[in-house]
C-alpha positions in Angstrom: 110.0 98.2 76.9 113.2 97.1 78.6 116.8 96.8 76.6 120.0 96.6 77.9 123.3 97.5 76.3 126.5 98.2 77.4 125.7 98.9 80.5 123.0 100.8 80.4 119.1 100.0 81.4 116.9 101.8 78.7 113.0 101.5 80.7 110.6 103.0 78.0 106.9 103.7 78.0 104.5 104.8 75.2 105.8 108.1 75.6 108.6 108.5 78.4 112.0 107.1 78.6 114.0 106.5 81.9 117.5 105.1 81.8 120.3 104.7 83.9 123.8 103.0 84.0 126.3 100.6 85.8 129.1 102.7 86.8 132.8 101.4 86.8 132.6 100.6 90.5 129.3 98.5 90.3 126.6 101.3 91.3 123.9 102.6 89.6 123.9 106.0 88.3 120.5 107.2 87.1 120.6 109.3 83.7 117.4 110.7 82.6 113.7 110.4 83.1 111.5 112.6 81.3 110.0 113.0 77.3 110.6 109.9 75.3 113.7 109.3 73.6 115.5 106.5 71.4 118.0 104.3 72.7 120.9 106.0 71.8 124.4 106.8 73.4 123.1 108.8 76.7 126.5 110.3 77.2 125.5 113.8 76.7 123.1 113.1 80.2 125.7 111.4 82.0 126.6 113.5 85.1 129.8 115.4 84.5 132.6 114.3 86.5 135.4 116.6 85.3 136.0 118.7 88.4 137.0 117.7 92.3 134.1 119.3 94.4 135.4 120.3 98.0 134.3 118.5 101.3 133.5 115.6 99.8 134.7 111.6 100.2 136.4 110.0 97.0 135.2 106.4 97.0 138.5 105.1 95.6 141.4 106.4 95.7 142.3 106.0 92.4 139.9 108.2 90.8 139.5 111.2 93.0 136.3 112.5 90.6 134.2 109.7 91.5 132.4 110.7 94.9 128.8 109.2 96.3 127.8 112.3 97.2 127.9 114.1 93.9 126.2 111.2 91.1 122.6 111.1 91.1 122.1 107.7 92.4 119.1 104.5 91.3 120.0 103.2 95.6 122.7 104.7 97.4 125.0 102.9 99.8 125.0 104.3 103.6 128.4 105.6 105.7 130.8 105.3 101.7 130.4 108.9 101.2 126.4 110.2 100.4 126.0 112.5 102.7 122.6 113.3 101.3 119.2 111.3 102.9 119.6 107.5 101.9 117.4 105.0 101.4 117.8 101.9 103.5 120.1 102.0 107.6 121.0 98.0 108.5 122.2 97.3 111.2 124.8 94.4 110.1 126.1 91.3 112.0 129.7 93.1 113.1 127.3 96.0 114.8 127.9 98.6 112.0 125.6 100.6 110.1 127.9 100.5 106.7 127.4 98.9 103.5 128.1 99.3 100.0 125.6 97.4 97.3 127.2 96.7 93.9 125.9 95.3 91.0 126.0 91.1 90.4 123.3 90.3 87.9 120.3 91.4 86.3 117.5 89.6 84.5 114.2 91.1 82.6 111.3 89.4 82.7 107.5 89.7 80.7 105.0 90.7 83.1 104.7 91.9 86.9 107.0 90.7 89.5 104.2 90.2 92.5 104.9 90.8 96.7 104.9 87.5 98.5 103.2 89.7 101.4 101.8 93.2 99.9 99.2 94.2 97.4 100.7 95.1 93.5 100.2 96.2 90.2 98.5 93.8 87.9 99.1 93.3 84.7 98.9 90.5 82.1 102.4 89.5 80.3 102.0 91.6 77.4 101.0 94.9 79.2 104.1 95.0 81.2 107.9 93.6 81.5 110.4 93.9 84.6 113.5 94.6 85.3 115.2 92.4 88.7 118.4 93.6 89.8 120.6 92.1 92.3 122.8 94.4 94.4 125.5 92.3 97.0 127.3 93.7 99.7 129.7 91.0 100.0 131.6 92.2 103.3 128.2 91.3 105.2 126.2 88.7 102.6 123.5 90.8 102.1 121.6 90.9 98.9 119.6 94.1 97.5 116.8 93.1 94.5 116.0 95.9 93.0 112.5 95.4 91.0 111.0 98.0 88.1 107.7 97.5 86.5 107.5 99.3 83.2 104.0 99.7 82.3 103.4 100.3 78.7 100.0 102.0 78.0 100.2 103.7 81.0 103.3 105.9 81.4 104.2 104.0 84.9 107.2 102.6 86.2 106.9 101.0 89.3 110.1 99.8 91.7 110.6 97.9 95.0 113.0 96.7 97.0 113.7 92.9 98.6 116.2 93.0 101.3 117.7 89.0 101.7 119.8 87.7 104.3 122.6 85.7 102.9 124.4 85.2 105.8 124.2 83.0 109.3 124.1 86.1 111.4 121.0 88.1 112.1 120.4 91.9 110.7 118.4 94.6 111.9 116.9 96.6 109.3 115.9 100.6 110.6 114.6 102.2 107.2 114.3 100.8 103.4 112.6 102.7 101.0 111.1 101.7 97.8 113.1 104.4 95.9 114.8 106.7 95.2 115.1 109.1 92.6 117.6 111.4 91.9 116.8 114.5 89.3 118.5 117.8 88.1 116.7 120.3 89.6 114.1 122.0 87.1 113.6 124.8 89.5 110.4 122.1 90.5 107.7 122.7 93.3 106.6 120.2 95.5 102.8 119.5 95.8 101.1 117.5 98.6 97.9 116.3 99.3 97.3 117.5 103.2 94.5 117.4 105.6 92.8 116.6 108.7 89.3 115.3 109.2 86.2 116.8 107.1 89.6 118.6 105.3 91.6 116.0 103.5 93.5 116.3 100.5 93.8 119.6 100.2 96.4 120.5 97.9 99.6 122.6 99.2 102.3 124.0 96.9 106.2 125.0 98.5 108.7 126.0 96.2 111.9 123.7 96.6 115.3 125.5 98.0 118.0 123.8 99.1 117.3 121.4 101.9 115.3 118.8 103.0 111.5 117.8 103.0 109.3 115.5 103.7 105.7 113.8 103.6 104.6 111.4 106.2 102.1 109.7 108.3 102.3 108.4 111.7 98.9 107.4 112.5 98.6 103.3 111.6 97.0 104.4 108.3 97.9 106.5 105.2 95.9 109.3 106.7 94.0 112.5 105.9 96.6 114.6 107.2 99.6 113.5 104.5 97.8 112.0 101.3 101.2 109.1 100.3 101.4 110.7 96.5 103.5 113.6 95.5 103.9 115.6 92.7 107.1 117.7 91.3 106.3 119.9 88.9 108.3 122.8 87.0 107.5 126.0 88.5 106.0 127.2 84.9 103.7 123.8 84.9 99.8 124.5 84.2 97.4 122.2 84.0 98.1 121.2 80.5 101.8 122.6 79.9 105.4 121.5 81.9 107.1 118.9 83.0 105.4 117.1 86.2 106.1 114.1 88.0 104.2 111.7 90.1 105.0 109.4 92.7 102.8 107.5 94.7 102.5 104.4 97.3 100.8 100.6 96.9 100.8 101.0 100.7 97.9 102.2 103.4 100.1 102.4 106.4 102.5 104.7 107.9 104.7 106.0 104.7 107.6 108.7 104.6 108.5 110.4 101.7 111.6 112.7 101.3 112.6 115.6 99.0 116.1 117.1 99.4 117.6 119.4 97.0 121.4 119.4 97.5 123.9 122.5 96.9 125.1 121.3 93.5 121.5 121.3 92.4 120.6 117.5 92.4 117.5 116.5 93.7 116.6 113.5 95.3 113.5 112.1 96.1 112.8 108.7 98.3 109.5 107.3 99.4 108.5 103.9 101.8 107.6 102.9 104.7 107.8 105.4 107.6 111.3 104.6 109.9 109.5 105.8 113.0 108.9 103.4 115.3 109.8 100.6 112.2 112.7 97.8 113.1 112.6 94.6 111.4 114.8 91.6 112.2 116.5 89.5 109.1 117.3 86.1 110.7 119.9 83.8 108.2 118.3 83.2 104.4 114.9 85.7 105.5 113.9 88.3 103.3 112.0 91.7 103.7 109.8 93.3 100.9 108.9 97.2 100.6 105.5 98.6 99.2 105.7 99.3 95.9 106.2 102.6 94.6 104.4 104.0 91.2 106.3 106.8 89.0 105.0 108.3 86.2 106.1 111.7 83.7 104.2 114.4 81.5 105.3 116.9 79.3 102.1 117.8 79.3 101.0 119.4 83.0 99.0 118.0 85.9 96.6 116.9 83.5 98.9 114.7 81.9 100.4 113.1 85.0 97.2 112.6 86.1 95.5 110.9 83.2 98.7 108.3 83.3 97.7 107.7 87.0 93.9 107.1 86.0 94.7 104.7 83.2 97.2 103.2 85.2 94.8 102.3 88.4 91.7 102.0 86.4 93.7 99.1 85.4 96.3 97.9 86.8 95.3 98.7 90.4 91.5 97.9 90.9 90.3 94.6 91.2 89.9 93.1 87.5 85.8 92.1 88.4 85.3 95.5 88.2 87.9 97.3 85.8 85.7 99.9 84.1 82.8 98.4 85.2 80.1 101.0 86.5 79.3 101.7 90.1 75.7 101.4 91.2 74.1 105.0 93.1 73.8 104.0 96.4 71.0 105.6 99.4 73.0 105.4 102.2 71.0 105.9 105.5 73.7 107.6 107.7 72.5 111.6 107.6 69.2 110.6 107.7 68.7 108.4 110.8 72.5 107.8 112.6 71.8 104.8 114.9 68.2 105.9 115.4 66.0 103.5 113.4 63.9 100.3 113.0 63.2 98.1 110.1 60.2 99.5 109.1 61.7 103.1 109.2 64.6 102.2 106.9 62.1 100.3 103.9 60.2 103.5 103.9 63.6 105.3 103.0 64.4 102.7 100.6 61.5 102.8 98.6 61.5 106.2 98.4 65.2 106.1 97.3 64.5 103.4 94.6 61.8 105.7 93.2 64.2 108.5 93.1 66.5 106.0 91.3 69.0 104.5 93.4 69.9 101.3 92.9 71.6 100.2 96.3 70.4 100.2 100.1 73.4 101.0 102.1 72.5 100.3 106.0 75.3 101.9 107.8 76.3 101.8 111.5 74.1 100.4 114.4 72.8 97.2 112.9 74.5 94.7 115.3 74.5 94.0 118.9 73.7 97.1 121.6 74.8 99.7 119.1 72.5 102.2 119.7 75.4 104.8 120.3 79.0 105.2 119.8 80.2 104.1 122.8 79.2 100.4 122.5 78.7 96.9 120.1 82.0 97.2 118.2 83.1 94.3 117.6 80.3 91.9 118.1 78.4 90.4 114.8 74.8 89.4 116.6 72.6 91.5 114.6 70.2 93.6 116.8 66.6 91.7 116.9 65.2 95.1 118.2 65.7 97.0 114.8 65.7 93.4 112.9 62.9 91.1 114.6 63.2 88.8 111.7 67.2 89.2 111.0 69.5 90.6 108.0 68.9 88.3 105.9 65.2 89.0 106.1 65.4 93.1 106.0 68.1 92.4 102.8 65.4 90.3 101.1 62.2 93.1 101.5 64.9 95.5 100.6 65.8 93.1 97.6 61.7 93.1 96.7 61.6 96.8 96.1 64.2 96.0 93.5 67.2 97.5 95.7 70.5 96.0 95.9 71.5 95.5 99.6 74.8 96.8 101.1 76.2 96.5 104.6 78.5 99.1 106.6 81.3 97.0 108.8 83.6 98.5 111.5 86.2 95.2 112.0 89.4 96.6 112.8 87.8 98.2 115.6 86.0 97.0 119.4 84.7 99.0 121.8 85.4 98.2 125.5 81.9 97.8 126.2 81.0 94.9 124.3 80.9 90.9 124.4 84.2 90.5 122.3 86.0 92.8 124.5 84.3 91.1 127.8 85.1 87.5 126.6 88.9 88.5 125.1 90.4 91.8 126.0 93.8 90.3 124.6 92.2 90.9 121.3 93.0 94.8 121.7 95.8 96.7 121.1 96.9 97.5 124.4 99.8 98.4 126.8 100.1 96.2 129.6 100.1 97.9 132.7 98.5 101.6 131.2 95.6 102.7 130.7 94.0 102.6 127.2 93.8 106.2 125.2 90.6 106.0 123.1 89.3 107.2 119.8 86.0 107.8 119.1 85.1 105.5 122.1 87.0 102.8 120.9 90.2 100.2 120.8 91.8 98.9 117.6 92.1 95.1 117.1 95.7 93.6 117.0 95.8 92.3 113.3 99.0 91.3 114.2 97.2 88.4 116.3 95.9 85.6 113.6 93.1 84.5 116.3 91.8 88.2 115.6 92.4 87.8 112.0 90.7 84.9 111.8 87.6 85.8 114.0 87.1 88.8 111.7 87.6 86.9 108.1 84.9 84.1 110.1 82.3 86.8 111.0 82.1 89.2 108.5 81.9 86.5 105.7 79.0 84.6 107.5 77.2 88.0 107.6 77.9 88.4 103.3 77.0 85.1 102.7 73.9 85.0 105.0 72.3 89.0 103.5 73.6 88.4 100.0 74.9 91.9 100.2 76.5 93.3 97.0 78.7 96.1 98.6 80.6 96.7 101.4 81.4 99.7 103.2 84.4 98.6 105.3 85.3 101.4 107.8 87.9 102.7 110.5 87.5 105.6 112.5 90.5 105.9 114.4 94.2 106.2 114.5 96.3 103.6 116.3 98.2 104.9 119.5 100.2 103.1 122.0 101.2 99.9 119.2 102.1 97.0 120.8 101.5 93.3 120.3 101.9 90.6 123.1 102.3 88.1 119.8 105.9 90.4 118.8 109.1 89.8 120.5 110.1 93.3 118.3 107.1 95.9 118.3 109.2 97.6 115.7 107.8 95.2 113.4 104.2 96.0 114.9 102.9 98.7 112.3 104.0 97.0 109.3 102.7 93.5 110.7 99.3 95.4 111.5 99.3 96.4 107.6 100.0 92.8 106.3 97.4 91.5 109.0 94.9 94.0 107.4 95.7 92.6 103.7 95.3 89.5 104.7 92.1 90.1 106.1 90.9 91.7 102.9 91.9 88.8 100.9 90.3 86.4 102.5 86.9 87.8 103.0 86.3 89.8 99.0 88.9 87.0 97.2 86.3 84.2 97.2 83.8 86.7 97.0 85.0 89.3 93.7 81.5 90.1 93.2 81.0 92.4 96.3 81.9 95.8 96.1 84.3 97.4 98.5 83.6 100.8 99.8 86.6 101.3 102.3 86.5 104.0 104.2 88.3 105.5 107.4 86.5 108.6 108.7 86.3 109.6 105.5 88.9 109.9 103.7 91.9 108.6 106.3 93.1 105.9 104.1 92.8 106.8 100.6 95.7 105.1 99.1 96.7 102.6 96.2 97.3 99.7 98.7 93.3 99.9 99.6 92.3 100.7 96.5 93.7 97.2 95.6 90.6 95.9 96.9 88.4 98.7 97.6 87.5 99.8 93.4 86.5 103.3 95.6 87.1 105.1 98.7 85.0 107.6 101.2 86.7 110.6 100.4 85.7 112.5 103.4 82.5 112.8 105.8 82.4 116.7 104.6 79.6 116.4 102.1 79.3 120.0 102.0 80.1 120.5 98.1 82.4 123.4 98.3 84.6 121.9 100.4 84.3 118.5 98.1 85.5 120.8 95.5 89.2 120.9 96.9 88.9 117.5 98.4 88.0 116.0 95.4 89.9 118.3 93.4 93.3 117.5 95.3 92.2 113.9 94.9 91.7 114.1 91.1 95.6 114.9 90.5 96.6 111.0 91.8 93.2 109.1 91.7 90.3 108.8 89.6 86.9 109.8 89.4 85.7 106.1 89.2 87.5 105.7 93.0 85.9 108.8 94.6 82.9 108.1 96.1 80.3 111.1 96.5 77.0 111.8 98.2 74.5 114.5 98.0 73.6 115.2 101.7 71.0 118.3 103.7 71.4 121.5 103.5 72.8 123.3 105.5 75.2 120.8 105.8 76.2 119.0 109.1 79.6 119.6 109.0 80.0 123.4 108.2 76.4 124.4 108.5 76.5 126.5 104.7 74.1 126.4 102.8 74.0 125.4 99.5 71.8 124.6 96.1 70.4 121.3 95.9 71.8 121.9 91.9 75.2 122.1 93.3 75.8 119.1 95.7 74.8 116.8 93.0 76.9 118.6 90.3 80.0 118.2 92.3 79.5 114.9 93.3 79.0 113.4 89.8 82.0 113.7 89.0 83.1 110.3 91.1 80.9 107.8 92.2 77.3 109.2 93.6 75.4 108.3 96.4 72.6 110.2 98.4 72.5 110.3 102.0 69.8 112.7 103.6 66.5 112.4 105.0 64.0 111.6 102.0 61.3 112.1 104.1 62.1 116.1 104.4 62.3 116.7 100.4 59.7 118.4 99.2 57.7 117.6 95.8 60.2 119.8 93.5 63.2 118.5 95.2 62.2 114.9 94.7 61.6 116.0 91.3 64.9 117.8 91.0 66.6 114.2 92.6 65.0 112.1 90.1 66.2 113.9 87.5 69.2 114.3 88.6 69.7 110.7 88.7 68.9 109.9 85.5 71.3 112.4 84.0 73.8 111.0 85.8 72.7 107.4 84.8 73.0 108.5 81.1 76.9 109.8 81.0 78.1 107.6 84.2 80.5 106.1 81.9 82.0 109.4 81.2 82.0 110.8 85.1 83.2 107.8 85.9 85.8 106.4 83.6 86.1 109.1 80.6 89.2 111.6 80.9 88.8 113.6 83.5 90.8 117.3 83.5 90.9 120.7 85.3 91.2 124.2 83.7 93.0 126.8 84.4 90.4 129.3 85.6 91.1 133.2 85.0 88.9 134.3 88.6 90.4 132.3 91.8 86.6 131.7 92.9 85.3 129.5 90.1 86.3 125.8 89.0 86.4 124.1 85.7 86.0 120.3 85.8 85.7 118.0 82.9 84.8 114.3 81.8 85.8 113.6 78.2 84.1 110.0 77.1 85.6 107.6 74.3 82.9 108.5 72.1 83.9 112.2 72.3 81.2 113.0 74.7 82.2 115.2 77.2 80.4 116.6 80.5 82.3 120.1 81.7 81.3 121.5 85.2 81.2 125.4 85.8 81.5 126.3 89.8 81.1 129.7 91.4 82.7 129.6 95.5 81.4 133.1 96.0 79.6 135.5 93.6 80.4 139.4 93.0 77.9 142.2 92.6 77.6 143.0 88.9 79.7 139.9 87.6 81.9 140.0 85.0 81.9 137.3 81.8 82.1 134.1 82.5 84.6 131.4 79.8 84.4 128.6 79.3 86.8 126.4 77.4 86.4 122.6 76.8 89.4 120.9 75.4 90.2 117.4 74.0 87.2 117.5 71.0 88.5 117.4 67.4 89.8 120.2 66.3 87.1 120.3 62.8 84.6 118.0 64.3 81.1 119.9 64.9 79.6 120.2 68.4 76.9 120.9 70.4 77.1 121.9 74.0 73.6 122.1 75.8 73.6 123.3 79.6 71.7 120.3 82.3 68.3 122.3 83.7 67.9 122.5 87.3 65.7 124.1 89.1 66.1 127.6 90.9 64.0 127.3 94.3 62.1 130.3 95.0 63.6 130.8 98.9 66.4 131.6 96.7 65.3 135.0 95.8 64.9 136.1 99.5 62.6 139.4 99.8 62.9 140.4 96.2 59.9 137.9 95.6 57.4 140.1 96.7 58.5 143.0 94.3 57.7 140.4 91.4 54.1 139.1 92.5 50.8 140.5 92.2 50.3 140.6 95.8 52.8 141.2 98.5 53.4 138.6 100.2 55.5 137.6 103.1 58.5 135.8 101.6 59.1 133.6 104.7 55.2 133.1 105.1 53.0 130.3 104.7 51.8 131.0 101.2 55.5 131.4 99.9 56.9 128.4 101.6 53.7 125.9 100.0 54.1 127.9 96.9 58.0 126.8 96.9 57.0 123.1 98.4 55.6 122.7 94.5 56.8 125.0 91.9 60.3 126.7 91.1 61.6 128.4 88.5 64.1 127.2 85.2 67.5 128.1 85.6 68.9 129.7 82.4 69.1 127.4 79.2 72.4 127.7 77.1 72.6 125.9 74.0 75.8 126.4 71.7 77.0 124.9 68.3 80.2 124.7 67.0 84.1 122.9 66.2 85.9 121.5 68.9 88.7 124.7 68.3 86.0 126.5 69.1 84.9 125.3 72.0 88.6 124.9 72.9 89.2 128.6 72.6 86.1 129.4 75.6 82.3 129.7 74.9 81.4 133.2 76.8 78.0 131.8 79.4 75.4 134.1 79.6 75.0 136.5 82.0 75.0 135.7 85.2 72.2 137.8 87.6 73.5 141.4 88.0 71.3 142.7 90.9 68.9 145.1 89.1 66.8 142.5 86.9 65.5 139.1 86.4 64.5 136.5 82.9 65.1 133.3 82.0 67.9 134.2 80.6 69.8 134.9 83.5 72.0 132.5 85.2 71.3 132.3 88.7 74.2 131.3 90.3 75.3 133.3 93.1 77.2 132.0 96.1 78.0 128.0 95.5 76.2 127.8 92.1 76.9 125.4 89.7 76.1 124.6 85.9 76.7 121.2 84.3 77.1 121.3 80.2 77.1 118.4 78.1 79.0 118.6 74.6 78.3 116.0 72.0 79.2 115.3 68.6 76.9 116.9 65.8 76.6 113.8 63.3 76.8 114.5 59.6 77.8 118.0 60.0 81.4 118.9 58.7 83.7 121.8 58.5 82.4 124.1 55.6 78.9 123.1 55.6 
C-alpha cells in the first residue's frame, strides 16, 4: 500500500495511486493522484522546471528554476515564496509569521494512526497502513507530522497534521489545515453541498477560473448552510463517466475549505478547521492535532467517488456495533402531537404504529421538567410526572409490552433561561459578561468547554439510558452558537475548537460504555451532518423538511458523500408542515426508503386504505432493507430535468430502482428506464411495487366515471375513498442485465383523455418503486 524508493512516496489503493517526492531542498512536491498506476519512474509527472517564470521568488539562489510558488506542493511553507493560499500561519517565538518545514524522517506503519483528542478512521492492521512524516523548521524548533491513511478496499487516503513545540518559547498558531492538495487543472468544477434550514445540502455547481474559493461554516457546527465535503470533478464527468474527486472532513465544527486555481494552471485545494475566530497557544513540548481529512478518486463519475465514500464510512467511520447492521423503522411522535400529550395518548400511537410495523417508539421533545413549550425545561432531566405519573421507566416498559423498542429525544448541549439548571448555575451558559444574551430558538448553548457542564450532562443523560432501557437516541441541537466565550479560557480563540472536543468527549462517555444504543444525532435537521458525528451517530436527521420533493435534493445532494444507511427518513402529513404541498402517500415513503425510514404523523387521522397502504409499505421495505440501506446505491443521468432515477444494487444482485416525477406535462412523453450494475447475460425480472391511487386524486373527473353523479368533494365520495382506492398500473418485465442497462420504456403515463389499469398515474410528485431480481435457472439462449 505504501513503498518508498528513492525519494519518492508511492500511496496505492485497490485502484488509485497517489505519489509524491522529496525535493532537493527537503519539501514535498506532490506528483500524481488519479487512475492506478505501477510504481515506476514518475518523471514523466514531475512538474517541469525548465523555464524562469516572471514575478516570482527563487528559494535559493543557486537554482533560479526552483520557486515555491510554481511546484504543486504536499504542505507549503508561509513568507519563502508561495504566494498562493497556504496551509498553516504561526506565529513563532522571535514575533514572525515565517517558516520553512523540510523533511527529517519518515516511518510507515500497519494500521491507523488515531487523534489523542478527535474522532478517526478505523481500521484493523490489515485494512490500512500509514505513512508519518516529520517536517522541522529548525530556525524556530518546530516540528510538522504529517500523517496519511491509505485505505485499501476503499479508495481513501486520509491525512492530518500534528503541530509540536520543540522549543522553550511559546507559539501562536492562526490557521493549520489538514491538507492540501495541489492538482493540474482538468478544466474541473467545484460542487458543494449548500443550504439553510428545511433546504440543506443542496447541491451547487461553479465552474473553476482563476482565483480563489472557498467553503465554510461559522456557526459552532458543520452546518446546513456549507455541507464540509467537496467534490472536483472534470467538466465532462456524468454520473458514471470522468475523473472526480472527493474530499471531506472527520470534523463537526467550524471548517474552511479553499479552492484556488493559479495563472499557471495549478490548482490547489486545502481544507481544516475554520481560521476565524481560531488561535491556539503551543507552550514548550505541547502539540496541536487537526481533524482529519478523507480523499478519495474515480475514473468512473460521481457514482464512483461516491460508492468509495459509502464503503469507506460504512466501515471505517460508523461505530463497529453497528457496521452493516440494519436500522430498526422508528414511529416518532413529533408531527403528530409536538409537546401536547400524555402517557396514555402516546401508547395509543404506539400500538397503532407497531401494528403498522414499526419496531421503535421514539418520544421526542417535551418529556422532562416544565417543557410544555419552547421557551422552557432545557436543560433539566426531572421527567414531567404530569405526562408520566408513573415515570420513564414505567411508560418505556408498557411501550416495551406492545413489543416496541423504546427511544428517547435529548437536547443536552442546550438550556433555556427559564429553567432550574439555568436558575441554580447561569455560569453553565455560554455567555458574555456584561451583554445581553442573543437567543435561538429560545435558548442558550452550554459551555462544553467547562468540564462541570460536561460532566453534569455525561451524569444525567446516562442515568436516564440506564433507568428506560432505551435502545436509540435522538441527540439534538437547534441552534448556532453566537457570542463564544468561556470564563474557563484565558484565549477564546481556542473556544470553538475546545467546544468541539468538549462535545466528543461527551459522546464518548455517555454511547462508549453503552455501544448498543443507537445514535440518531440531529441539529435542526440536518445542521451537523458530518463524518466527525457520524463517528458515533451510525445516522443523521437530514433535515425537518419531510416534504419528499424537497428530500429528493436533500437526500440526493447527501448521497454524493454519505450513505443511504446514515440518512434517516420519515414519512410525515400531507400537505406537509413545512411547504404546505401536497403529495401522494406512495411518494413520501418511496423517497424515504432509500435511507433509514421512520414515520412521524398523526396515526389517528389515516384512514382504513392508508393504514393499509402503511402496512404494506413497511413490509416491503422490511424485505430489501439490506439493499436501501447498505447495497450500492447510484443516480442516473435522467434525459427530462423533472424526473429522478435512484438506485439500490444488493450483493445478491437484487436491486430496487426508484422512478420520480417533480411535475408532470399534459400528454407525456415516454418514460426510460435504465438499471445498471446487473450481469451483462444474467436473466432478470423487474416487477413494479403496487400502491394505491386514492380516489381524491382524480378530482371532478370521478363523476364522469360513476353510475351516478356524484359530488366529488361530498360525503359519499369522501367514505367511498375512507375504504377503497384504485391499483396503480402493474409493470412486470423480463430480460438480461444489458437489457435492462440499455432502459426498459414504462408504460404510459395518464394522458388526459382516458383511464385503465394500465395507465400510470403519476402526475405531479408521483413515484414508482421497481424491484429487479435474478431469474434462477434461466440462461442466455434459452
Amino acid at each position: 500500500m505504501i513503498t518508498f524508493l528513492q525519494n519518492v512516496f508511492y500511496l496505492q489503493t485497490k485502484n488509485t495511486s497517489y505519489w509524491f517526492q522529496i525535493t532537493k531542498h527537503g519539501h514535498l512536491e506532490q506528483i500524481y493522484y488519479g487512475p492506478k498506476l505501477p510504481i515506476q519512474d514518475p518523471t514523466a509527472l514531475i512538474y517541469k522546471r525548465t523555464a524562469q517564470t516572471g514575478s516570482t521568488i527563487a528559494y535559493d539562489a543557486a537554482d533560479i528554476y526552483y520557486a515555491l510558488d510554481e511546484l504543486p506542493l504536499e504542505y507549503s511553507p508561509t513568507g519563502v515564496g508561495d504566494y498562493r493560499f497556504l496551509p498553516s500561519e504561526i506565529q513563532m517565538a522571535d514575533g514572525s509569521f515565517v517558516s520553512d518545514f523540510l523533511y527529517d524522517r519518515h516511518e510507515i506503519i500497519d494500521g491507523v494512526i488515531s487523534l489523542q483528542s478527535l474522532p478517526t478512521a478505523k481500521a484493523t492492521v490489515d485494512e490500512s497502513q500509514s505513512l508519518r512524516i516529520e517536517l522541522i523548521d529548525a530556525l524556530h524548533h518546530v516540528r510538522y507530522e504529517l500523517f496519511y491513511t491509505v485505505f485499501f478496499e476503499t479508495n481513501v487516503i486520509t491525512r492530518k497534521v500534528r503541530v509540536v513545540n520543540l522549543g522553550a518559547t511559546p507559539i501562536t498558531i492562526h490557521k493549520i489545515m489538514s491538507s492540501q492538495l495541489d492538482l493540474p487543472n482538468r478544466n474541473y468544477q467545484l460542487h458543494t453541498f449548500n443550504g439553510t434550514w428545511a433546504k440543506e445540502t443542496h447541491q451547487q455547481i461553479k465552474d473553476i477560473q482563476i482565483g480563489e474559493y472557498s467553503n465554510s461554516s461559522t456557526t459552532g457546527d458543520s452546518s446546513n448552510r456549507a455541507n464540509p465535503g467537496i467534490l472536483l470533478g472534470e467538466k465532462s464527468a456524468t454520473e458514471n463517466q470522468g475523473w472526480v474527486y472527493g474530499m471531506n472532513l472527520v470534523y463537526s465544527g467550524n471548517h474552511y475549505s479553499h479552492i484556488e486555481l493559479s495563472p499557471h494552471g495549478l490548482l490547489r485545494t486545502s481544507m481544516g478547521i475554520n481560521p476565524q475566530q481560531f488561535q491556539w497557544a503551543l507552550s514548550a513540548n505541547e502539540f496541536f492535532e487537526t481533524p482529519e481529512v478523507c480523499l478519495s478518486f474515480s475514473a468512473n463519475g460521481f457514482n464512483g467517488l461516491s460508492g468509495n465514500f459509502h464503503h469507506f464510512i460504512n466501515h471505517h467511520i460508523i461505530p463497529q456495533h453497528f457496521q452493516e447492521k440494519l436500522r430498526p423503522v422508528v414511529y416518532n411522535n413529533w408531527e403528530a402531537t409536538f409537546m401536547d400529550f400524555n402517557q396514555a395518548k402516546l401508547l395509543k400511537l404506539a400500538k397503532q404504529a407497531k401494528n403498522l410495523g414499526a419496531e421503535t417508539f421514539v418520544l421526542d421533545d417535551g418529556w422532562f421538567g416544565t417543557r410544555n413549550d419552547d421557551t422552557q425545561g432545557l436543560g433539566d432531566y426531572a421527567v414531567n410526572r404530569k405526562k408520566f405519573p408513573q415515570g420513564l421507566k414505567s411508560f418505556a416498559d408498557k411501550l416495551r409490552s406492545t413489543g416496541l423498542e423504546f427511544g428517547l429525544w435529548f437536547e443536552p448541549e442546550m438550556v433555556n433561561p427559564n429553567s432550574q439548571l439555568y436558575k441554580e448555575h447561569p455560569e453553565f451558559a455560554v455567555q458574555l459578561p456584561g451583554k445581553n444574551s442573543v437567543l435561538g430558538r429560545n435558548q442558550l448553548v452550554l459551555d462544553l468547554c467547562q468540564k462541570e457542564v460536561r460532566t453534569y450532562i455525561i451524569e444525567n443523560v446516562g442515568k436516564i439510558l440506564d433507568e428506560t432501557g432505551a435502545t436509540f437516541v435522538k441527540w439534538d441541537m437547534n441552534r448556532h452558537i453566537a457570542e463564544a466565550f468561556s470564563a474557563t479560557l484565558t484565549n477564546q480563540g481556542e473556544f470553538y475548537h475546545r467546544y468541539m472536543m468538549g462535545l466528543y468527549e461527551v459522546l464518548s462517555q455517555i454511547f462508549g460504555p453503552r455501544p448498543e444504543i443507537l445514535l440518531e444525532s440531529c441539529s435542526s435537521g440536518g445542521n451537523r451532518f458530518d463524518l466527525g458525528m457520524l463517528c458515533f451517530s451510525p445516522q443523521i436527521w437530514a433535515s425537518d423538511d419531510t416534504d419528499p420533493i424537497e428530500r429528493l435534493e436533500i437526500q440526493g445532494g447527501l448521497s454524493y458523500l454519505y450513505p443511504p444507511s446514515t440518512i434517516s427518513c420519515h414519512v410525515s402529513a400531507s400537505p406537509h408542515q413545512q411547504t404546505l404541498r401536497a403529495t401522494p402517500l406512495s411518494s413520501r415513503f418511496n423517497v424515504a426508503s432509500f435511507g433509514v425510514l421512520g414515520y412521524e404523523l398523526d396515526l389517528n387521522l389515516l384512514t382504513p386504505e392508508e393504514r393499509k397502504e402503511i402496512k404494506e409499505q413497511i413490509t416491503f421495505y422490511k424485505k430489501y432493507r439490506a439493499t436501501l440501506q447498505f447495497g450500492k446505491f447510484s443516480r442516473t443521468d435522467t434525459l427530462k430535468s423533472t424526473q429522478k432515477i435512484w438506485q439500490a444494487q444488493g450483493t445478491d444482485q437484487e436491486t430496487v430502482a426508484g422512478f420520480f416525477q417533480t411535475k408532470t406535462q399534459a400528454s407525456p412523453s415516454y418514460d426510460l428506464l435504465p438499471v445498471s450494475g446487473l450481469a451483462e447475460n444474467t436473466f432478470y425480472k423487474m416487477t413494479s411495487k403496487p400502491q394505491r391511487i386514492f380516489i381524491q386524486q382524480f378530482g371532478e373527473l370521478i363523476k364522469h366515471v360513476t353510475p351516478v353523479k356524484l359530488n366529488p368533494h361530498g360525503l359519499v365520495i369522501n367514505t367511498i375513498a375512507k375504504h377503497y382506492s384504485l391499483t396503480d398500473a402493474k409493470e412486470e418485465y423480463f430480460g438480461t442485465g444489458g437489457l435492462f442497462a440499455s432502459g426498459v420504456l414504462l408504460k404510459n403515463q395518464f394522458m388526459g383523455s382516458n383511464y385503465n389499469d394500465q395507465t400510470r398515474l403519476l402526475g405531479d410528485f408521483g413515484s414508482t418503486l421497481y424491484v429487479v431480481s435474478k431469474e434462477e435457472g434461466k440462461e442466455v439462449g434459452q
